[in-house]
N, C-alpha and C positions, 0 to 999 in steps of 0.2 A: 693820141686822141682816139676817143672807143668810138665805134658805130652805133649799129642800131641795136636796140635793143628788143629779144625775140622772146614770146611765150610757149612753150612745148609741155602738155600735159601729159605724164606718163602715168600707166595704172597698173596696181599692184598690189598684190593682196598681203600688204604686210599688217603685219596687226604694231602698230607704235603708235604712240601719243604724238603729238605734233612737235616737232623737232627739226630743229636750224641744221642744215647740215652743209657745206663746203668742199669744192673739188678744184680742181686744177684742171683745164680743157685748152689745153697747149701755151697760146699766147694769151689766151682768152680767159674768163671767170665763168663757173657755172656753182650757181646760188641757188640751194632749195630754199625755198620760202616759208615754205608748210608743209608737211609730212601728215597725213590723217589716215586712215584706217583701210583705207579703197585707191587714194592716190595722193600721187605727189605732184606737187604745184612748182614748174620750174620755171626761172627765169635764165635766161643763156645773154652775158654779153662776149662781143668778138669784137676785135679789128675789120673795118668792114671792109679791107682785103681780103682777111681771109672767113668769110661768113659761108660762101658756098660750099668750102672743102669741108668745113666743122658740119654747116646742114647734113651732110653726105656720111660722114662716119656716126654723128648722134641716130639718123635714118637704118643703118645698117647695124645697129648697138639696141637698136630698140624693136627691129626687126628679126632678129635672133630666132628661127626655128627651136623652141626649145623641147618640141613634143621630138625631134626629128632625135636629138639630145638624147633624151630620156628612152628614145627607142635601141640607139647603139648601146648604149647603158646594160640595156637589160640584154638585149643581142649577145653582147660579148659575154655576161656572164651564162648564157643558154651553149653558148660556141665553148666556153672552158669549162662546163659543166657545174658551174656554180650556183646555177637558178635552182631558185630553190620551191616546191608545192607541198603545198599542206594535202593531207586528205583531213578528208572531212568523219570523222569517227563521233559516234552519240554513245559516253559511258555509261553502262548499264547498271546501276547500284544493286550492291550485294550478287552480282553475277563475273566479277576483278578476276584474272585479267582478258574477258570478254568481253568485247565493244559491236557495235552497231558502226559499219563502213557504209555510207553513202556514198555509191557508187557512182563511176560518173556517168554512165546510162539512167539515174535515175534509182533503180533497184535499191534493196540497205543488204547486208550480208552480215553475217556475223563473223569475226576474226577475233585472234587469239594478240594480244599485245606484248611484242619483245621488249620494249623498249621505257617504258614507263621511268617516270622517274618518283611515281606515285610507289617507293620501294616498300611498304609494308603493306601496302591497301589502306591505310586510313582514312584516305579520302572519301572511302564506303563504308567505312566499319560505322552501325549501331549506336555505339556511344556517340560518335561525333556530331551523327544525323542530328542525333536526337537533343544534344546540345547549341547546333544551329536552329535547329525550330527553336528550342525553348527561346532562345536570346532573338530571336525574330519575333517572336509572342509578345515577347516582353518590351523590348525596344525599336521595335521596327525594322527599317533595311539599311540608313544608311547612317553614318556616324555623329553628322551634325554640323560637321567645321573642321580646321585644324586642332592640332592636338592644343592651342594655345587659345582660341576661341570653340568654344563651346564642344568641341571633339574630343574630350578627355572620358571616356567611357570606362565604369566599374570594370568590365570586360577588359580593357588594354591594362588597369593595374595590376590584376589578380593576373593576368598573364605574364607581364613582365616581372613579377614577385618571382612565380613561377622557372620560368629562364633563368633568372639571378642563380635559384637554386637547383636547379638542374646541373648549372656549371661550377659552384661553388665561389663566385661572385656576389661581390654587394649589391649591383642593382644590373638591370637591362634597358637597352629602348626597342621599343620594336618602327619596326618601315614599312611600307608598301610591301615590298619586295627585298629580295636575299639581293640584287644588284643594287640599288638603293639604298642599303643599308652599310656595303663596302664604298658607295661613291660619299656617303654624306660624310660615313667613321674617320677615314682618310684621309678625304679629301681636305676635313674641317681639322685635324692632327695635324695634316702636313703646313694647313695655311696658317695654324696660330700660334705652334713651335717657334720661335727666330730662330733663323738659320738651320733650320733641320734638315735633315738628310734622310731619305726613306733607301731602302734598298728592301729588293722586289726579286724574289723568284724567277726564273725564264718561262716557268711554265704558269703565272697566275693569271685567273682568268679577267675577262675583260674589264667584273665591275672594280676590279682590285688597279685595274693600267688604268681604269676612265678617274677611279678616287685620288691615284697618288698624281696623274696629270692635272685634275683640276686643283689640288694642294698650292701648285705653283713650286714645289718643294723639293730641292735637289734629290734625283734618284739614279739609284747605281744595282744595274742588274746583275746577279748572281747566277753560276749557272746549277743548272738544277738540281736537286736538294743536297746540294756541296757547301756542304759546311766550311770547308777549307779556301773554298774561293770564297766564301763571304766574309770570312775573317781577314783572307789578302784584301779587301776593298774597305771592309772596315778602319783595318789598320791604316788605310794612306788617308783619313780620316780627322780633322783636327778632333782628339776627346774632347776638346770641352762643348762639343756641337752637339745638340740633340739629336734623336737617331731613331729610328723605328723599322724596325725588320717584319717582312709580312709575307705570310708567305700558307697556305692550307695544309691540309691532312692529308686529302684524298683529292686525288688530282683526277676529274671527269673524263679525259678522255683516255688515259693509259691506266687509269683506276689503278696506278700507284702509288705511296706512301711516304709521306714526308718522316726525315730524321728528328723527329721534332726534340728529342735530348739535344742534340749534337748541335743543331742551331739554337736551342734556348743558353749551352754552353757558351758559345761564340755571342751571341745578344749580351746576356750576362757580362763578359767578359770586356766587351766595350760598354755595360752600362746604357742599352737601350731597351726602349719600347719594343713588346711583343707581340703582333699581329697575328692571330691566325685564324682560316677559313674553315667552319668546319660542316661546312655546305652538305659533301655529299657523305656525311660520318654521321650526324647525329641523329637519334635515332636506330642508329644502326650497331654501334660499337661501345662498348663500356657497359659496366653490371648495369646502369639506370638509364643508358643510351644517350648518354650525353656526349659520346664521338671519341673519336680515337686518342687526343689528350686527358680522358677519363679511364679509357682502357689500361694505357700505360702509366697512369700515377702522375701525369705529367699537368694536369690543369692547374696547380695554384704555379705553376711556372709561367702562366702567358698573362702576360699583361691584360689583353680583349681578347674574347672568345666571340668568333661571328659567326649564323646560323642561317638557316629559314625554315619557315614552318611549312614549305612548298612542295620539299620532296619526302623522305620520311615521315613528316606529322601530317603528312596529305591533305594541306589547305590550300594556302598561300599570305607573303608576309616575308619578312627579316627582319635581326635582331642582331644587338651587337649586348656583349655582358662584361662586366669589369670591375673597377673601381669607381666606388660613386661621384668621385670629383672627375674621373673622365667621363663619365656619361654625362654629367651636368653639364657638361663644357659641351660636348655635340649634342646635347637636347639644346642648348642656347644658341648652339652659332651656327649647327647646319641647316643652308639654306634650303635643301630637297627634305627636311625633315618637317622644318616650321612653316613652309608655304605653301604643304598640300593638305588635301582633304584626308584624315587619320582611316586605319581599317576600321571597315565595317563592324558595327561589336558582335554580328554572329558569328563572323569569320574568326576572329579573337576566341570566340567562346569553342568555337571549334577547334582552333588550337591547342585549346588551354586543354580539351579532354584527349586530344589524343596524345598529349605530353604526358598525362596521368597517366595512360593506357599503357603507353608504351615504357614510362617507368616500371610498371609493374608487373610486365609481362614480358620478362625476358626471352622466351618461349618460340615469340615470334620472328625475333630479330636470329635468335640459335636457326630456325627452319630457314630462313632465306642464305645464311649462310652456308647450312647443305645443302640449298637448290642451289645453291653458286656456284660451290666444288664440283657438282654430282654435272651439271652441265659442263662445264670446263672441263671434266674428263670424257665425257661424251665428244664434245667438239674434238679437243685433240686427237681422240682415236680415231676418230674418221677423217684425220687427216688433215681437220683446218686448220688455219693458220689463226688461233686464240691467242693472244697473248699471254704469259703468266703472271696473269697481274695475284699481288697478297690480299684485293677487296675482293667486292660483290659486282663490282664493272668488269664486262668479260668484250673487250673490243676483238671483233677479227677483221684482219687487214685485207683490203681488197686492193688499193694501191693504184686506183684509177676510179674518175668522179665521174665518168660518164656508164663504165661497169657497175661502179656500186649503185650507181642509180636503176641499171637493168636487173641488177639482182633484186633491188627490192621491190621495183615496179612486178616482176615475176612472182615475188612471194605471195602478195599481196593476191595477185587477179590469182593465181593459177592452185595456191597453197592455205588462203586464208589466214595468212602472217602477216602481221605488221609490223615492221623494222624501217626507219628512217633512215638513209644514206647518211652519213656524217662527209661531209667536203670542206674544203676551202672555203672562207679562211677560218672555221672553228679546228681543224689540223691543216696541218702546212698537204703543197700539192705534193703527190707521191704515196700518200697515209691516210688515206681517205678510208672508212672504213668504216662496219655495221657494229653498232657499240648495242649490244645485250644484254638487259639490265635484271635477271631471274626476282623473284617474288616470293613466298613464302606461298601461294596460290600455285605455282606452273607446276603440274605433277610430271610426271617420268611420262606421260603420253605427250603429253605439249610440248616436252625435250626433245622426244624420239620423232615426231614430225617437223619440228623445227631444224632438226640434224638432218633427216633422211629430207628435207627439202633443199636445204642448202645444199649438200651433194650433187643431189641432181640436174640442179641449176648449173652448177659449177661447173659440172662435167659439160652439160651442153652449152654454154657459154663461153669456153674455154676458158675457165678462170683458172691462171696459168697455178697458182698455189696448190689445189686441188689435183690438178691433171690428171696425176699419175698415183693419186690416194687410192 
């Protein structure tokens, strides 16, 4: 026989429709009634032996310090060096890679940018200005809708034509964003395949682990760009399962180089899907800058070619290019695709010209590649600890997240440099390190101060790599 019956209004800022929902509360029932936007309407029955002890623990469940929560939270990541601050920089068009630092006094300064991922400058160049005004003249600011109600902009077709042909694919879609565009490609592959199997690089980045996790899709990691472990996981493999391998070009943080023969062999050989990222390559690599599977003759070998217009075409955006019955399939079934608001059409039209630009002007992407070399022999000889990486990412390991961050708080106030600390968890703890991203803009003076500052820092910091350079 039940007691009495008690009301307890809890509030909360969930955003849901009104919904039934059901708990277990030991010997007792606890019943949501109503679920609305601001709170929730509960009813509690108990045994009315035990109504005071249940009072007591709903009282202390609903009392939860949670600001106290949210302060060790950030605490512990400030104690393991993982907190992470923005500075506040204002890009100065047509003056790349020279920014405006808003100091935290107040003051603005100007400083030199190591770090951009804006790798050609087109985010400033001319043509593109001058392509986003036009398509702001023309069409306003914002797109309309999703791409399926009223958001399908001249601008997004002529762009994706564009893409298609840049990769030598049948069509393209483009996303928000380059993470967006691996969680929706993937994600919607892995869930519509039955029984499919993805296997995934150790080293791909997150929108690639967040797409094949929401797949729901058996995945088997390989270890880094080992062809031969992937073939051993392959093979224990039923064939007649579908299968998708995914794995990038140019890996961000060691700005190393995927086998991409070697694994499109092994793919091949079990008759799967060819995934690959070619984030920080396009743009950058091949006669028309379509990424490091155009350099090496290797593009009609991948199944999907995935992009963004974010770093090389200096906008923002992604895109995924293929076979036109697999874009049809993720233009119809992914959800992050068909339930947001499409890019802006200036943004699109921005893209769309620095694709043109950068097709046509090889010139540019040739000069960032001697600033890349012509740096990385600079660094080395003075001693630093560069990587050798074969791209245009030049990571130098500093191997402590509370150092890497003094180094570049120092560059910063003391040297007029800006370099972001790279920490946990974007590299593992240990590898923590100032990832350096040269420009076709950094002349041999921006080199020679950026070297002869790192030095100096290093020496007085005791950054043990350095010591004794």
């Amino acid at each position: 026989m039940y007691g009495t019956k008690k009301k307890a209004l809890f509030r909360h800022n969930w955003r849901s429709a009104e919904l039934p929902l059901h708990f277990g509360l030991g010997s007792g029932t606890l019943k949501c009634m109503a679920m609305t936007h601001t709170q929730i309407l509960i009813h509690v029955w108990w045994p009315s032996d035990t109504r005071s002890s249940h009072l007591t623990s709903i009282d202390k469940a609903t009392a939860m310090d949670t600001s106290t929560h949210f302060e060790k939270l950030l605490a512990d990541m400030k104690l393991d060096g993982r907190y992470r601050t923005f500075a506040e920089l204002e890009r100065m068009a047509g003056a790349f890679p020279t920014a405006l630092w808003h100091r935290p006094d107040g003051e603005r300064q100007q400083v030199t940018v190591w770090c951009s991922n804006d790798y050609l400058g087109m985010g400033q160049h001319p043509d593109v200005l001058a392509a986003m005004h036009q398509a702001i003249d023309l069409s306003g600011a914002g797109a309309g809708g999703t791409r399926n109600i009223s958001g399908t902009n001249h601008q997004h077709v002529a762009l994706e034509a564009e893409l298609a042909d840049l990769h030598g694919k049948q069509a393209a879609l483009i996303f928000t964003s380059g993470w967006i565009s691996n969680l929706a490609a993937l994600g919607t592959l892995g869930r519509v395949l039955p029984d499919c199997v993805i296997f995934s690089d150790a080293q791909n980045h997150n929108s690639m682990i967040e797409g094949i996790r929401r797949s729901g899709a058996e995945k088997h990691i390989f270890r880094h760009n080992d062809a031969a472990h992937l073939n051993e996981l392959m093979s224990a493999v039923d064939p007649a399962r579908p299968k998708i391998v995914a794995f990038e070009s140019v890996y961000s943080m060691d700005g190393d180089i995927a086998p991409i023969a070697a694994l499109c062999d092994v793919a091949d050989r079990h008759g799967a899907i060819t995934y690959l990222d070619e984030v920080h390559a396009v743009g950058l690599y091949g006669p028309q800058g379509g990424g490091i599977a155009e350099r090496d003759g290797l593009a009609h070998r991948l199944t999907i070619i995935e992009g963004t217009l974010a770093k090389a075409f200096g906008v923002i955006g992604g895109y995924v290019s293929g076979p036109a019955l697999l874009i049809d399939v993720i233009r119809s079934m992914a959800e992050s695709f068909i339930f947001t608001t499409s890019l802006c059409p200036h943004l699109a039209a921005g893209a769309l010209a620095a694709i043109r630009h950068v097709r046509s002007h090889p010139e540019d992407r040739a000069q960032q590649a001697k600033n890349a070399a012509c740096l990385k022999a600079m660094l080395r000889d003075a001693g630093l600890p560069v990587l050798d990486t074969p791209s245009h990412i030049l990571p130098v390991i500093v191997g402590d997240a509370h150092l890497c961050r003094r180094i570049t708080e120092r560059l910063i106030a003391e040297h007029a440099i800006y370099v972001q600390p790279i920490n946990y968890p974007t590299v593992a703890r240990g590898e923590e390190r100032l990832r350096l991203t040269p420009t076709p803009f950094h002349t041999k003076a921006h080199m020679r101060a950026l070297v002869d500052a790192l030095v100096a820092i290093g020496h007085d910091l005791g950054w043990p790599a350095i010591r004794h350079a």
